[in-house]
VMD Tcl script that draws the C-alpha trace (Angstrom):
set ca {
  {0.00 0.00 0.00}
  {2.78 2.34 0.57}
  {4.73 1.74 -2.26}
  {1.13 2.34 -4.47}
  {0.95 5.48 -2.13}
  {4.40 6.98 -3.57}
  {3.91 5.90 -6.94}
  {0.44 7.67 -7.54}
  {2.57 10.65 -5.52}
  {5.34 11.08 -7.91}
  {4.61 14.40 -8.86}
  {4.44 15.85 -5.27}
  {7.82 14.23 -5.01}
  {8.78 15.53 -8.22}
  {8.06 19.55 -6.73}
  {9.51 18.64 -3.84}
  {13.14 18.17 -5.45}
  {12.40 21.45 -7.49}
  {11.51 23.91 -4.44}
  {15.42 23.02 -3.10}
  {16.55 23.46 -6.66}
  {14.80 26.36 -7.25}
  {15.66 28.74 -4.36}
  {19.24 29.87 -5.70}
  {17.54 31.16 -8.90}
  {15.68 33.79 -7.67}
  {17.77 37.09 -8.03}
  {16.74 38.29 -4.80}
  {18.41 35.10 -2.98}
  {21.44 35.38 -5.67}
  {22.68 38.68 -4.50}
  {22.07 37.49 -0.75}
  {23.29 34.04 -0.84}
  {23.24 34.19 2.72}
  {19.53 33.86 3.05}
  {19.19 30.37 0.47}
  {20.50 28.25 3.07}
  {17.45 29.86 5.42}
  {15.01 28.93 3.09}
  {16.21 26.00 2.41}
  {15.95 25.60 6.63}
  {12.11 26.41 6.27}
  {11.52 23.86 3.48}
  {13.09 21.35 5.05}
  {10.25 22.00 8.14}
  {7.48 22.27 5.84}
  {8.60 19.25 3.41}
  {8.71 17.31 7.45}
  {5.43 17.89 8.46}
  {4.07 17.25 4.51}
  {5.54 13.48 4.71}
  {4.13 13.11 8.42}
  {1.01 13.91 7.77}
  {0.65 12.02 4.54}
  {2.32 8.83 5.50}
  {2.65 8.61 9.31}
  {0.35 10.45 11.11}
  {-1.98 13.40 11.32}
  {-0.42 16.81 12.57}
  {-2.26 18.58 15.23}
  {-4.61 21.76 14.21}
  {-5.38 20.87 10.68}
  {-5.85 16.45 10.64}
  {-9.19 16.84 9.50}
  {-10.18 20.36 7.15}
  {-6.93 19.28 5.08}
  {-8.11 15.23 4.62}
  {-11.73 16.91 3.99}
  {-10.08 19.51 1.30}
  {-8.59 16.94 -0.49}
  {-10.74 14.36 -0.38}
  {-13.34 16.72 -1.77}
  {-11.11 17.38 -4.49}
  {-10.38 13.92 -5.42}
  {-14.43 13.65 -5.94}
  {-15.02 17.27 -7.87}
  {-11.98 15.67 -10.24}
  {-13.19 11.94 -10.61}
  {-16.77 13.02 -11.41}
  {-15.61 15.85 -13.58}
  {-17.61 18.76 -11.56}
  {-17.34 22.53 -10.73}
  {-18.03 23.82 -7.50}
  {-20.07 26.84 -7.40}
  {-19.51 29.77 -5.52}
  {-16.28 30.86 -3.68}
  {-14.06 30.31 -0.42}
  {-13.60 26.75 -0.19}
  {-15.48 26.00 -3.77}
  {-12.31 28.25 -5.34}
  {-9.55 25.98 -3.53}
  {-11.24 22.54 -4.20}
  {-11.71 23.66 -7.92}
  {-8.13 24.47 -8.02}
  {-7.14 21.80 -6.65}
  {-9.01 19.39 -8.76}
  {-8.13 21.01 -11.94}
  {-4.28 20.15 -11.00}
  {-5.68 16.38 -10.35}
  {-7.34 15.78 -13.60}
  {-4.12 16.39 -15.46}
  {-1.57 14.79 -13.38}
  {-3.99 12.38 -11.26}
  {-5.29 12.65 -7.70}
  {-2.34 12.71 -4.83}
  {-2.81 13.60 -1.03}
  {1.36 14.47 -1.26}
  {1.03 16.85 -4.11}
  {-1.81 18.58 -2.32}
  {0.51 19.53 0.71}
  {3.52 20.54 -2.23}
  {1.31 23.08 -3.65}
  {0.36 24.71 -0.42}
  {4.55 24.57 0.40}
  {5.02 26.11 -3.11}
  {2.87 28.90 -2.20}
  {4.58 29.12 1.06}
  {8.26 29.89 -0.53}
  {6.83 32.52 -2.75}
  {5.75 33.95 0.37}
  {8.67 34.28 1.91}
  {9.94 35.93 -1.57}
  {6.95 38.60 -1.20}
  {8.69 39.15 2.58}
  {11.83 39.82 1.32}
  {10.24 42.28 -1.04}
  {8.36 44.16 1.39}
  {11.31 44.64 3.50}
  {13.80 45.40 1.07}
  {11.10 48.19 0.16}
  {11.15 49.46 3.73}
  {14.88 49.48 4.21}
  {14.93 46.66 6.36}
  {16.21 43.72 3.92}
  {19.36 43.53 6.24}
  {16.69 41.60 8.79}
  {15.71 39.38 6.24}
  {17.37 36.26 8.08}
  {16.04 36.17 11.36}
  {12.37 37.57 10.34}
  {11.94 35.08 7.80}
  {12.93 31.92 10.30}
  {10.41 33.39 12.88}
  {7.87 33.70 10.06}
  {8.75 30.15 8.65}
  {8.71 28.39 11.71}
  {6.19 29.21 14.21}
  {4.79 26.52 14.87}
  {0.71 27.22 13.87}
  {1.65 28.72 10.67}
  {3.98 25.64 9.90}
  {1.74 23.07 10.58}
  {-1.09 24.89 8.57}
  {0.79 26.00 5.57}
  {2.43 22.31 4.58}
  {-1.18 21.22 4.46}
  {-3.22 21.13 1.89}
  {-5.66 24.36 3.60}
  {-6.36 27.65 2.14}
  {-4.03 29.53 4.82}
  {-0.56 29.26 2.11}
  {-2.61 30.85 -0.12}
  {-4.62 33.68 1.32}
  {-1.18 34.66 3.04}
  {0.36 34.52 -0.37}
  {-2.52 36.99 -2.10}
  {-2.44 39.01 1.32}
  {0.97 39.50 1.35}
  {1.49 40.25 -2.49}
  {-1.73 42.99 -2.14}
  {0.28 44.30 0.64}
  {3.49 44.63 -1.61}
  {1.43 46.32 -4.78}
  {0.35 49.21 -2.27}
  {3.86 49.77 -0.73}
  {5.43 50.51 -4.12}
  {2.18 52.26 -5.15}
  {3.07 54.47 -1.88}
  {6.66 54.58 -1.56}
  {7.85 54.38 -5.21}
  {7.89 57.26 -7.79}
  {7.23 55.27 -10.85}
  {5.51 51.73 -11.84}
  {1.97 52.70 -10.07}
  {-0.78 52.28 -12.27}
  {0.79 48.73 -12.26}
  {0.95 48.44 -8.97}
  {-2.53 49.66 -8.56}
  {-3.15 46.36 -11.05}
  {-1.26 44.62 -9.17}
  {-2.98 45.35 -6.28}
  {-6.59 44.84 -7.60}
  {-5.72 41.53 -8.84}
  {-3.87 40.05 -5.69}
  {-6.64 41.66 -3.44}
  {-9.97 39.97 -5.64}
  {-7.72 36.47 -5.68}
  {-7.13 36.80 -1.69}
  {-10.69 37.64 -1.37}
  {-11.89 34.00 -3.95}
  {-10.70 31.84 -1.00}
  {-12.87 33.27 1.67}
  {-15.99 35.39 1.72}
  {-14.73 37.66 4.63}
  {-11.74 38.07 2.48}
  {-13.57 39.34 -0.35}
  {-14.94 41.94 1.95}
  {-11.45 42.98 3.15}
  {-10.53 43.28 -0.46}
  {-13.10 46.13 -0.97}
  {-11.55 47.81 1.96}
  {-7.37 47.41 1.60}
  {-7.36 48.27 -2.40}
  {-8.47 51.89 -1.65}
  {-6.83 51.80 1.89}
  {-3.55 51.57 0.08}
  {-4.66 53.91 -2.74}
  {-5.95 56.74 -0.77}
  {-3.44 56.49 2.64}
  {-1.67 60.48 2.99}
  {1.92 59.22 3.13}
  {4.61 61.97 3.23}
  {6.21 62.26 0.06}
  {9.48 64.16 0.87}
  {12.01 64.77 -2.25}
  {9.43 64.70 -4.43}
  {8.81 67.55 -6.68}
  {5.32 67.94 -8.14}
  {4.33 65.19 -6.12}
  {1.43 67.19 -5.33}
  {-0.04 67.95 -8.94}
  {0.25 64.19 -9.62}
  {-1.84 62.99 -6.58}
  {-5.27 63.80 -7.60}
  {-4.83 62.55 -10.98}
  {-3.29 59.26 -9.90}
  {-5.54 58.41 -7.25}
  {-8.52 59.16 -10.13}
  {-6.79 56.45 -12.41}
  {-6.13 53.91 -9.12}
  {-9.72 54.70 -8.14}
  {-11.21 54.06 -11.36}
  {-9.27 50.30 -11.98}
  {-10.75 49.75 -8.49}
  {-14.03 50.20 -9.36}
  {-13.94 48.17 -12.70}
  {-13.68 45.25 -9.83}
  {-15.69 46.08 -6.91}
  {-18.61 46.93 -9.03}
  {-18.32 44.06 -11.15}
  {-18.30 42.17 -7.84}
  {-21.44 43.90 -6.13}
  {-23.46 43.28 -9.06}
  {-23.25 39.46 -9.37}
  {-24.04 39.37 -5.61}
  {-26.55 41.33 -5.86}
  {-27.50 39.32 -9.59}
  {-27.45 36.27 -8.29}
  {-27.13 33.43 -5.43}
  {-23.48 32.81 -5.64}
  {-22.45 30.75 -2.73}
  {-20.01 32.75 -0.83}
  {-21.22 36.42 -1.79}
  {-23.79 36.65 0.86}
  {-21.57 38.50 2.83}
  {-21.23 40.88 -0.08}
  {-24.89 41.01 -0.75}
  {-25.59 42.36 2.83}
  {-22.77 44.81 2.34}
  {-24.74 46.28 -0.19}
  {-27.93 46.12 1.31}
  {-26.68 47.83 4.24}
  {-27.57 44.94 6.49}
  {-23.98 43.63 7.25}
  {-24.92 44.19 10.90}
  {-27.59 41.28 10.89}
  {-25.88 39.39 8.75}
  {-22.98 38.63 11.21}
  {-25.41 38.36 14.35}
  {-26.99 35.93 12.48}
  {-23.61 34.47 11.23}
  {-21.82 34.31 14.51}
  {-25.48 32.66 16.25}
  {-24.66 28.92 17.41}
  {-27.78 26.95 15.90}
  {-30.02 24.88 17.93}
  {-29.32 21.84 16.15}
  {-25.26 22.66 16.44}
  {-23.09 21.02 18.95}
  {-21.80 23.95 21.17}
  {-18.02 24.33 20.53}
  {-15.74 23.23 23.21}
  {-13.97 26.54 22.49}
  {-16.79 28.98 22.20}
  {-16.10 32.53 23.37}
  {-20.31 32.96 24.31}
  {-19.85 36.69 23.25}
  {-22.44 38.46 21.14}
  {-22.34 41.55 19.16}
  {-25.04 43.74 21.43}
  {-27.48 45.72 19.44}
  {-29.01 48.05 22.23}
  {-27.15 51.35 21.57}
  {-24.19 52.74 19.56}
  {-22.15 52.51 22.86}
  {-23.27 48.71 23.88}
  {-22.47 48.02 20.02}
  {-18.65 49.71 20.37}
  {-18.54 48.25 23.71}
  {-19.48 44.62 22.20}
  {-17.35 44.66 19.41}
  {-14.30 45.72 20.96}
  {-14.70 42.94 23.59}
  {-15.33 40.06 20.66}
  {-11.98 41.79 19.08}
  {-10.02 41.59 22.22}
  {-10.99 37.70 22.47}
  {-10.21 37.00 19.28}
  {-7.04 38.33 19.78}
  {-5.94 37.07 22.95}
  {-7.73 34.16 23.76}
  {-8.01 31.71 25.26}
  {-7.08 32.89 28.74}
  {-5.32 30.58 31.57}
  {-8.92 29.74 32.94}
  {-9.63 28.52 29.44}
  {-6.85 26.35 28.89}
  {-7.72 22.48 29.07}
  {-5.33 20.78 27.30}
  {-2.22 20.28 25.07}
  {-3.45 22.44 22.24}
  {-5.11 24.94 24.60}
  {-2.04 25.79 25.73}
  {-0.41 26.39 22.38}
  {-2.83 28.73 21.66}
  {-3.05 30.30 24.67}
  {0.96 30.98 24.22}
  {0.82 32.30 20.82}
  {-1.71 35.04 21.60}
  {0.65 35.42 24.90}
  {3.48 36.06 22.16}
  {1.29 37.88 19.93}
  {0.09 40.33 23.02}
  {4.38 40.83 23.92}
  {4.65 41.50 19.79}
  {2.15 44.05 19.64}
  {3.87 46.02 23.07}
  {6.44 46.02 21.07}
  {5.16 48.08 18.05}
  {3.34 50.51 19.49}
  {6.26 51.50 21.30}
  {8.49 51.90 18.12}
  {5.29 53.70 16.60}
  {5.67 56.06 19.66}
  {9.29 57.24 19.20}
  {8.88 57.28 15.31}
  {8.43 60.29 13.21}
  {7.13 61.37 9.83}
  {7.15 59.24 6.80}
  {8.35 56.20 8.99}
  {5.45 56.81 11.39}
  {2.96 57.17 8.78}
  {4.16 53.75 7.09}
  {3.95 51.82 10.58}
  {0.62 53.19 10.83}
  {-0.97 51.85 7.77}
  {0.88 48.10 8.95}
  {-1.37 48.76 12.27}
  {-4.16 49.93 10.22}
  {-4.06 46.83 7.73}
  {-3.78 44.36 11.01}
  {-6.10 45.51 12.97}
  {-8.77 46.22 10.25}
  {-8.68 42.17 9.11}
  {-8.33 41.15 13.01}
  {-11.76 42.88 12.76}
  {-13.23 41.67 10.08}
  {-12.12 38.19 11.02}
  {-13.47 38.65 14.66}
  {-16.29 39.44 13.29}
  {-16.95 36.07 11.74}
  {-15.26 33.79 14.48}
  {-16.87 32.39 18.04}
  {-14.06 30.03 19.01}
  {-10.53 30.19 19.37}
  {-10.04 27.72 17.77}
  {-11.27 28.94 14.22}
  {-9.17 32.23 15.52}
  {-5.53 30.35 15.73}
  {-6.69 29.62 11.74}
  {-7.59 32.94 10.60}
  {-4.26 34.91 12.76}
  {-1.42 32.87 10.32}
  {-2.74 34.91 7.74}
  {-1.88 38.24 9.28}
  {0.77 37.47 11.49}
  {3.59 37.96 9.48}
  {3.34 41.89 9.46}
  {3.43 41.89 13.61}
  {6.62 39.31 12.62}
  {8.48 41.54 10.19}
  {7.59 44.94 12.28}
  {8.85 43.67 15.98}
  {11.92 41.38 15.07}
  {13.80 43.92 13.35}
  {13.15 46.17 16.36}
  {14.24 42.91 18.83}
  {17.14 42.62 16.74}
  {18.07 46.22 17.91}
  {17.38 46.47 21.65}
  {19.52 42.97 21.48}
  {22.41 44.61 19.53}
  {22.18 47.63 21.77}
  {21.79 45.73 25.52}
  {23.76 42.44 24.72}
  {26.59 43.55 21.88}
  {28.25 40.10 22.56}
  {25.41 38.36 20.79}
  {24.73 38.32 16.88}
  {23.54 41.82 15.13}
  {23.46 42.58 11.51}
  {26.58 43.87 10.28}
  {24.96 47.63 10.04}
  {24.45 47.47 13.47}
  {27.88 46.98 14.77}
  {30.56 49.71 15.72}
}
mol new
graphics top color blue
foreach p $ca { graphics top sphere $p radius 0.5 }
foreach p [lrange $ca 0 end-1] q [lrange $ca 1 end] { graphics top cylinder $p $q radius 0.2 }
display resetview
């Protein structure tokens, strides 16, 4: 049975040998050879936990979603269906278009969420290379890489590789549109398209999308050393605004046209009753199980004040559970430490947002901006932490790449015996 097992998986095997072989011909690795041998590290980890779970056992967190993923693949490809509708229905088409021409494989299912992993980290060396802090590449990228929740989940075959992926690649297109003085009606394409593909593997994705394309059009950033930056503003925010349209409207219609399953969110959007919608969303059922993990918190309708009040407390949970009362096992406990971490990571930022200035300040703010809005709209939609640990991998590499750099310092600074970036030395 095994060796029938690796024959039918020949082609996950096959991708595995090609994501080592791979890594030194990117440019951005050539000119830092330094940083191949770290990727290499982090596909070693993901390739690990891709044979485990495929051959030896299931990996805690994501066992069964990623068997149910690909089995429902394997049966959209043997009986030659579509899916309708997105979120899940866009991954399980995609992934059972790749089965019909190279043959169903549980293997190559986890190599295709790994692929989309390493051009992730790619996209992170981008983004910091754009914000001056490439030098950190190193250490930011094994922290990313290797915590723990976002390793196990990303060398399965799940949807959280690839909404990081479009996340982080939407995130990119706005930075240059922002920080760069030429290239941005591209990157405003750029933008639009990795947004609306982040947003066809969830349906509260597709709602963030209509918020972060003209969140990173429209943010004031401080354009210093610029001349006639001013005169070309208007106009270029018209043409960004305009190529974001041609998709949102596009978009509203057709969930507004018809029942396409995963649009309802969009539908109430438009119909101005979002509110209801997610009281009704986030309502545990009658004939539902109550979940062991269930935060019992409910967004309270009574005035605007109960309604801020409400929300802010579902947002804190979401963030920070499960506390030490909640804790009740193994996996309890790794959640409970991550938001731990995740509470020490945030300290950390907005005290380097406090002591920054100008264009830097403004920049950090739209990374706190861009978290917290998706914390929100992913709050929103979760009751148990749980679901939460699933939803934070996708946004946790900007509290990552903002607080290690600034680790890296108040190391280099207190403890000068230990390892800094060669910048950082006397």
């Amino acid at each position: 049975m095994m060796k029938s097992a690796l024959l039918n998986d020949w082609c996950g095997w096959l991708i595995l040998v090609v994501t080592y072989m791979i890594v030194p011909c990117f440019g951005s690795l050539r000119r830092r050879a330094h940083l191949i041998p770290v990727i290499w590290i982090l596909l070693t980890a993901h390739h690990a936990v891709a044979i485990a779970n495929t051959y030896l056992f299931s990996v805690p967190l994501a066992s069964v979603d990623a068997r149910n993923f690909y089995r429902w693949s394997e049966i959209v490809a043997a009986f030659n269906m579509t899916e309708h509708g997105i979120g899940s229905a866009t991954f399980v088409n995609g992934l059972a278009m790749i089965f019909r021409l190279v043959g169903p494989s549980h293997f190559l299912a986890h190599q295709l969420s790994i692929i989309a992993f390493l051009f992730s980290c790619l996209v992170l060396i981008r983004i910091m290379d754009l914000q001056g802090e490439g030098r950190y590449a190193g250490i930011v990228l094994l922290v990313y890489g290797l915590w723990p929740a976002f390793l196990m989940l990303t060398s399965v075959p799940m949807r959280e590789a690839y909404q990081t992926l479009f996340f982080m690649l939407a995130c990119y297109m706005g930075l240059k549109f922002q920080l760069l003085h030429t290239g941005k009606i591209t990157a405003v394409i750029g933008l639009c398209a990795s947004a609306m593909l982040m947003g066809l593997l969830h349906k509260g994705l597709i709602v963030y999308a209509m918020f972060l394309i003209p969140l990173m059009i429209l943010w004031p950033m401080p354009n210093p050393g610029c001349p006639g930056a001013s005169r070309k503003t208007l106009k270029l925010w018209m043409a960004a605004m305009m190529l974001f349209l041609l998709v949102a409207v596009p978009v509203v219609y057709l969930s507004l046209r018809y029942e396409i399953k995963g649009l309802h969110v969009v539908t109430s959007l438009a119909k101005g009753e979002i509110v209801e919608f997610t009281m009704d969303y986030r309502e545990v059922k009658p004939y539902e199980d109550m979940p062991r993990t269930y935060y019992n918190l409910d967004l309270d309708m009574g005035s605007p004040l109960r309604f801020a009040y409400s929300s802010a407390m579902i947002l804190a949970y979401y963030l920070f559970s499960p506390f030490p009362n909640q804790v009740e096992n193994r996996l309890d406990l790794l959640v409970g430490l991550e938001a731990a971490v995740r509470f020490v990571l945030l300290a950390i930022i907005l005290a380097r947002w406090w002591s920054l200035r100008g264009r830097a300040r403004s920049v950090l703010t739209l990374w706190l901006v861009i978290y917290f809005s998706m914390a929100f709209i992913w709050a929103m939609g979760t009751i148990t932490f749980g679901t939460a640990l699933r939803h934070h991998q996708v946004q946790n590499w900007i509290l990552i790449m903002i607080s290690v750099p600034v680790l890296s310092q108040w190391i280099a600074r207190f403890l000068p015996f230990c390892y800094a970036p060669r910048c950082q030395r006397a």
